[in-house]
C-alpha positions as a printed Julia matrix, in Angstrom:
312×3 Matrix{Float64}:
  0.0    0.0    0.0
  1.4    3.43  -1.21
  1.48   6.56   1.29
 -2.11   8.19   1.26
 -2.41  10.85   3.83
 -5.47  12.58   4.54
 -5.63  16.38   4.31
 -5.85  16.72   8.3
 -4.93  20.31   9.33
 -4.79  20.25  13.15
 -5.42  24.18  14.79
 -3.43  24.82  18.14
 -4.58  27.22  20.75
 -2.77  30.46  21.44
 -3.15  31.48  24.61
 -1.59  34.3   27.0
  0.4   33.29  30.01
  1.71  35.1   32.45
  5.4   34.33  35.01
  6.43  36.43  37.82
  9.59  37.54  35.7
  7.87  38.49  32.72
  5.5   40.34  34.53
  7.75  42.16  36.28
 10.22  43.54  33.14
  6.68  44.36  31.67
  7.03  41.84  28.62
  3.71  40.3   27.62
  4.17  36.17  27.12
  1.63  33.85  24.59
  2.05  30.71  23.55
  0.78  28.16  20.99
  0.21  25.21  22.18
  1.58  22.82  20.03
  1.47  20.11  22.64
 -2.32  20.11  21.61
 -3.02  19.42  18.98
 -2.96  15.7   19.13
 -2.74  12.84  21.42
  0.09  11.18  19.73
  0.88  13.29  16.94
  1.8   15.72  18.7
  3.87  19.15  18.93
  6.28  20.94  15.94
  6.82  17.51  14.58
  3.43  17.14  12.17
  4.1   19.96  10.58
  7.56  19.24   9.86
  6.54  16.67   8.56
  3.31  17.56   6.38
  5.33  18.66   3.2
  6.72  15.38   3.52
  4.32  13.13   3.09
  2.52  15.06   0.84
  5.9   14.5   -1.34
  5.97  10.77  -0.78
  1.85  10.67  -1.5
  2.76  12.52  -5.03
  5.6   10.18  -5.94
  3.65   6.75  -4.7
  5.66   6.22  -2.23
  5.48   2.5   -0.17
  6.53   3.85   2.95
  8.43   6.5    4.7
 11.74   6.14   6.46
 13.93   7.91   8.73
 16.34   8.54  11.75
 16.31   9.56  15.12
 17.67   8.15  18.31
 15.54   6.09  21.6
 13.69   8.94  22.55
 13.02  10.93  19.42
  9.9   13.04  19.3
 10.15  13.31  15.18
 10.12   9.17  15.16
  7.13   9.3   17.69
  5.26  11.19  15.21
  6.32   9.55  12.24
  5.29   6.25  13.5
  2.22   7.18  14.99
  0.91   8.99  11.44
  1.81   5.97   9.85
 -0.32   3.91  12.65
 -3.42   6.36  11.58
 -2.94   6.75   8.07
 -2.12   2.94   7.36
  1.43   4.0    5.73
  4.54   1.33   6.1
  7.21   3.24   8.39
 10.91   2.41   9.04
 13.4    3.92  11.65
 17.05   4.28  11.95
 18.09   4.36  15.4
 21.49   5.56  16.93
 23.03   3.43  18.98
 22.34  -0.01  20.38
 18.96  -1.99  21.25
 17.34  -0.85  23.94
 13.94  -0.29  25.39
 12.79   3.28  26.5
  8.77   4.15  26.16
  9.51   5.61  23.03
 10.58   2.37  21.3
  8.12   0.58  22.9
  5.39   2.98  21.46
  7.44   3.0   18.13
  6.78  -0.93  17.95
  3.58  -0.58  19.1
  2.84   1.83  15.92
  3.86  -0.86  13.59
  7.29   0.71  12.77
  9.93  -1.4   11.78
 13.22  -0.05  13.79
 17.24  -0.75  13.1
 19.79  -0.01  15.14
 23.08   1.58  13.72
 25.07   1.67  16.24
 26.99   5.3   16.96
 29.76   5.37  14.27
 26.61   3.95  11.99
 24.95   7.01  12.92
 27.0    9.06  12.91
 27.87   8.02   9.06
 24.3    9.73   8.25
 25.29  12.54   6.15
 27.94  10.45   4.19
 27.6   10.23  -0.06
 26.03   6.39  -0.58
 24.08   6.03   3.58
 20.9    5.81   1.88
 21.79   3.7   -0.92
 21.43  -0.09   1.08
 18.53   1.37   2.92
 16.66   1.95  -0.29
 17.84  -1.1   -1.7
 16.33  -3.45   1.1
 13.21  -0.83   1.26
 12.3   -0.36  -2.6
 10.2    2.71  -3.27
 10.15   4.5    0.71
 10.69   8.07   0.91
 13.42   9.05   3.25
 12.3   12.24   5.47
 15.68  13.61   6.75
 16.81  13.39  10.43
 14.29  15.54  12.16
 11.76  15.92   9.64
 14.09  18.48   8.25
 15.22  20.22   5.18
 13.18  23.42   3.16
 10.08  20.6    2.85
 10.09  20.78   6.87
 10.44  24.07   6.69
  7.52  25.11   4.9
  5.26  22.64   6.59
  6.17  24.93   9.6
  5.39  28.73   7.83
  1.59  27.09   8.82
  2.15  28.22  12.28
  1.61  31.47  11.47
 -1.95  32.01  10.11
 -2.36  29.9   13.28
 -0.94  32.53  15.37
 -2.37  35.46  13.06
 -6.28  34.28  13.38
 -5.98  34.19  17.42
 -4.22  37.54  18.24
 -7.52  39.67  19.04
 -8.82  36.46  20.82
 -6.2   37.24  23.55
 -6.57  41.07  23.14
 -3.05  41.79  21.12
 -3.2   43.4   17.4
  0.21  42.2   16.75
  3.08  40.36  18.41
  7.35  41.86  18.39
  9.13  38.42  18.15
  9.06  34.58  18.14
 10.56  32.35  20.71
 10.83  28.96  20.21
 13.18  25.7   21.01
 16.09  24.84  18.51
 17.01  20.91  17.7
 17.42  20.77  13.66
 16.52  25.01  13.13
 13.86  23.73  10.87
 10.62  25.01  12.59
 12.5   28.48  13.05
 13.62  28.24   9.17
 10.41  28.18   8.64
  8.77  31.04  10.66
 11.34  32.97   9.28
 10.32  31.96   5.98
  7.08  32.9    6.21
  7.08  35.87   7.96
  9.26  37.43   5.29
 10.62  40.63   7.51
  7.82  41.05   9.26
  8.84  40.06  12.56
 12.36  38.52  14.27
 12.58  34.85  15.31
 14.51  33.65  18.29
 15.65  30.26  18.14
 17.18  29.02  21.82
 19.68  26.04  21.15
 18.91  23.04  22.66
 22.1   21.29  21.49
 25.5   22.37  21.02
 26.69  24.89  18.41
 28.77  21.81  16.66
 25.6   20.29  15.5
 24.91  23.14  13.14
 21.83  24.62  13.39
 22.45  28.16  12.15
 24.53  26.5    8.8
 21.04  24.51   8.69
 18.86  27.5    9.16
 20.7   29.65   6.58
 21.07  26.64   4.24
 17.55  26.14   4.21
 16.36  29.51   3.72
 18.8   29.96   0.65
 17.83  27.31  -0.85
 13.9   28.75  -0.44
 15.31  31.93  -1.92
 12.91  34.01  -0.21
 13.47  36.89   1.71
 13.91  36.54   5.17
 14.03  39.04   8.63
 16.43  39.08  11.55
 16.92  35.67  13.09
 18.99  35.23  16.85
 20.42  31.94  18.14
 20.63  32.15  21.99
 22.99  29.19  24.21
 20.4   27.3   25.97
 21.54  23.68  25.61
 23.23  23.4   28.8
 26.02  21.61  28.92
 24.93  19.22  25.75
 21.86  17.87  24.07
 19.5   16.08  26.19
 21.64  17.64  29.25
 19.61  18.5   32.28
 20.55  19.45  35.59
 19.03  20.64  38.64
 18.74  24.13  38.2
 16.67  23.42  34.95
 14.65  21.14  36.5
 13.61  23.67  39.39
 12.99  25.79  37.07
 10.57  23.79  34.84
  8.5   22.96  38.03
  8.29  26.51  39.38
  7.4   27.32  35.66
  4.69  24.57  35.93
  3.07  25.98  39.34
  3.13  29.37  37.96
  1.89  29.3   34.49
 -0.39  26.11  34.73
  1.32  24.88  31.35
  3.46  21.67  31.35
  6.56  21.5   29.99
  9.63  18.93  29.03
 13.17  19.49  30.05
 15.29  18.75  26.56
 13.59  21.36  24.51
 11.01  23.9   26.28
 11.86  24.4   29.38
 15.41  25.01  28.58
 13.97  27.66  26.33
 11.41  29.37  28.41
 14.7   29.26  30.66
 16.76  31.14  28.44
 13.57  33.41  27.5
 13.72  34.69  31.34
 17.51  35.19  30.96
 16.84  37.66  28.32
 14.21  39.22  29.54
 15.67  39.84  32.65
 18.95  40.96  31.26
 16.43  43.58  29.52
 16.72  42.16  25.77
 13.34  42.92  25.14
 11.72  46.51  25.84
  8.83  47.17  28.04
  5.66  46.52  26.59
  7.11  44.04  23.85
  5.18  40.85  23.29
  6.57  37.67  22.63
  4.88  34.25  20.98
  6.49  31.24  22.67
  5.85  28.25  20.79
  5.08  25.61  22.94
  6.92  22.35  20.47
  5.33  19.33  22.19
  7.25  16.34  23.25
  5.86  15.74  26.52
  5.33  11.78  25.26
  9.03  11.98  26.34
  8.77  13.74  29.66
  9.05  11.03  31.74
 11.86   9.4   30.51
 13.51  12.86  30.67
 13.17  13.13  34.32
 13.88   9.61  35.76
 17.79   9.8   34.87
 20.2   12.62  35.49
 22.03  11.08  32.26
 21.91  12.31  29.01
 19.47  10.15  26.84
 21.34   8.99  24.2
C-alpha cells in the first residue's frame, strides 16, 4: 500500500500566560500550544513533517523512512501517522537496542526499527548512507533526520496564520518576536520563511553549536530563496543535548506551578529558561510581546526526568 495521507490540518490554541519575571520587566508572554493538537501526533513535529508526506503521497511512495535516536519526538510522530494513516514506516536508530517508552510505542505503531550503532549514525550525512537502505526498502521516501530540510520548513510557515487568526482572541493586534526551542533550526527556518521581515525569530539552542543549526537554518532559507528578517540563536543547551541538571529542572517545576502549562526538560523548558535570561537581562523593551511556541514532546517527559544522564 502506497502513502495516502489525509488532508488533516490540526489548529493549536494560542493562549496568554503570564510568570512572575515576565511580569515584572513588563514583557507580555503567549504561547501556541503545540502540545495540543494531538494525542500522539503531537507538537512541531506534524508539521515538519506535512510537506513530507505530501511528497511521498505525489511520488507513490510504499513507505516512509527515517532517523532519530531512543527517545526521538520526530520518530514518535512519524510512527504514529503511519499507525493512523495505514502507511509502512521504518526507523534508523542511533546506537544499540534498547527499550525506552519511546521504542516501545514506536513498535507498538507498527514501525519497523534498526539499530546503527553510533559510528553507523554518525555516518548519516555520508555520499552512498541511503543507498542499502533503499535497496532493502524499494520505493520508501526518506524524510531527513528531524523531519528536516526546506520541505520541513515550509510545513512549519503554517504556524503562522495559526498565530495570526488568534491575536484579538487574547486582546493583542500584533506580536514583536518569536521564541521557540532549537534541535534541527527547521521550525525556526520556517517562521522565518514565512514571515518574510515582518517580525524577528529567536531560536534558543537546545544542542551544542557543533551540530549546526544556524549552517542549517541559513542553508535552508537559501535554498527557499525568499526573503527573510532578523533571526537570533541564543545558548540554551546546557552543557549538551539532552543535558539536564538541577537548576533546569527547578525551574521547569516553578514554571509549571506558575503558568499552569506543562513542559519537558530537553527542549522547552530550557527555552522558556533562556527566555527569562533575556528578559531579565532587559533584551526585550517594556511593553514588547513575545509568541512562545510551545513544540510538544511531553510523550518523552518522563523518561527525561527519571535519569540525570543524558538520553542517548
Amino acid at each position: 500500500m502506497s502513502v495516502v495521507v489525509p488532508d488533516w490540518t490540526p489548529h493549536a490554541p494560542l493562549q496568554r500566560f503570564c510568570l512572575p519575571w515576565s511580569e515584572a520587566a513588563g514583557v507580555e508572554l503567549a504561547v501556541l500550544r503545540l502540545d495540543l493538537i494531538d494525542p500522539l501526533i503531537s507538537g512541531n513535529k506534524w508539521f515538519k513533517l506535512s510537506h513530507h508526506l505530501a511528497r511521498a503521497q505525489a511520488e507513490s511512495a510504499a513507505g516512509v523512512i527515517s532517523l532519530g535516536g531512543a527517545h526521538s519526538n520526530h520518530l514518535h510522530a512519524l510512527a504514529a501517522a503511519g499507525k493512523r494513516f495505514g502507511f509502512a514506516t521504518v526507523g534508523l536508530l542511533r546506537g544499540h537496542a534498547q527499550q525506552t517508552a519511546t521504542v516501545d510505542d514506536l513498535l507498538a505503531f507498527g514501525m519497523q526499527l534498526h539499530w546503527l550503532g553510533y559510528a553507523g549514525y554518525r555516518a548519516r550525512h555520508a555520499a552512498g548512507f541511503w543507498l542499502p537502505w533503499q535497496a532493502q526498502y524499494p520505493g520508501f521516501y526518506a524524510v531527513p533526520e528531524g523531519g528536516g530540510g526546506l520541505s520541513g520548513a515550509l510545513g512549519c510557515m503554517a504556524l503562522l496564520p495559526m498565530v495570526r487568526e488568534q491575536l484579538a482572541e487574547i486582546g493583542w493586534a500584533d506580536y514583536d518576536a518569536w521564541w521557540l526551542a532549537a534541535g534541527t533550526g527547521t521550525t525556526m527556518a520556517g517562521l522565518l520563511l514565512g514571515e518574510a521581515a515582518a517580525h524577528p525569530v529567536h531560536g534558543a539552542l537546545a544542542v551544542p553549536a557543533d551540530h549546526g543549526v544556524a549552517q542549517q537554518v541559513q542553508g535552508i532559507v537559501q535554498e527557499a530563496g525568499l526573503p527573510v528578517g532578523p533571526y537570533h540563536l541564543h545558548e540554551a543547551c546546557r552543557g549538551g543535548f539532552a543535558r539536564r541538571d538541577d537548576e533546569l529542572l527547578a525551574f521547569m517545576f516553578n514554571a509549571e506551578e506558575q503558568s499552569g502549562l506543562p513542559f519537558e526538560p530537553l527542549y522547552t523548558a530550557k527555552a522558556l529558561m533562556a527566555l527569562r535570561q533575556q528578559v531579565e537581562a532587559g533584551y526585550f523593551a517594556r511593553g514588547s510581546r513575545v509568541v512562545f511556541v510551545h513544540t510538544g514532546g511531553l510523550q518523552g517527559r518522563a523518561a527525561a526526568l527519571s535519569s540525570s544522564a543524558p538520553l542517548l
